[in-house]
C-alpha positions as a printed Julia matrix, in Angstrom:
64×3 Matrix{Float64}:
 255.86  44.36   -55.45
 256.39  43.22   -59.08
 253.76  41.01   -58.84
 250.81  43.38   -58.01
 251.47  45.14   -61.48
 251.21  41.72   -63.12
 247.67  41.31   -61.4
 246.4   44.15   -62.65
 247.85  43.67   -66.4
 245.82  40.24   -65.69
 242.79  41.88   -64.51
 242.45  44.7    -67.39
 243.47  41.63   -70.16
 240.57  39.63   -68.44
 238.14  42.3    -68.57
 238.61  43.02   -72.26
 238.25  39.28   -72.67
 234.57  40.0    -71.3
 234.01  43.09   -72.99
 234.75  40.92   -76.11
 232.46  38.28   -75.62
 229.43  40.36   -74.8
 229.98  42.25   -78.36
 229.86  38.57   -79.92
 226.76  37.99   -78.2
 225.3   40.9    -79.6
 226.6   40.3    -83.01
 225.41  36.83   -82.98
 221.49  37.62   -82.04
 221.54  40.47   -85.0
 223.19  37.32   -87.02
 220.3   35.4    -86.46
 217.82  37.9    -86.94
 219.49  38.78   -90.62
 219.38  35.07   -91.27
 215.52  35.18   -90.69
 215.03  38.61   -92.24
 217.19  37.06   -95.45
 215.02  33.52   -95.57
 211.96  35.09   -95.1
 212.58  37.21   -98.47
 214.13  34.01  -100.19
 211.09  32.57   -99.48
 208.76  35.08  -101.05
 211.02  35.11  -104.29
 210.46  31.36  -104.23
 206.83  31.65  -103.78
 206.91  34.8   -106.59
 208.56  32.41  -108.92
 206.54  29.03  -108.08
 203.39  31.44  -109.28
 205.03  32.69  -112.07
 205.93  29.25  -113.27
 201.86  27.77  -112.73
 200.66  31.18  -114.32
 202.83  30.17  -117.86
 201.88  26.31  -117.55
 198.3   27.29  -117.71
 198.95  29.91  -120.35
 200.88  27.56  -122.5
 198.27  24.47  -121.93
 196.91  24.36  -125.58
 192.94  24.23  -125.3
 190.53  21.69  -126.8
């Protein structure tokens, strides 16, 4: 019978194999949701800085 006790050494291994992957799927669908979260405030520093930059063009446009 030294062969049922290596089935369920298999078994247990395999189902922490599982357990495993369904953490990374977790982990990568809060990835992707900090990777949105993170661009969408990029882009509103970009769009901050884009204004800033219009804001001293006009300000430093000598008048006639």
């Amino acid at each position: 019978m030294t062969r049922g006790n290596q089935r369920e050494m298999d078994r247990a291994k395999a189902a922490k194999k599982q357990a495993n992957k369904s953490k990374l799927k977790e982990s990568n669908t809060s990835l992707t949701k900090r990777k949105e979260a993170d661009a969408e405030v990029l882009r509103a520093k970009q769009k901050k800085n884009e204004e800033k930059k219009v804001a001293e063009a006009t300000a430093a446009k000598p008048s006639k």
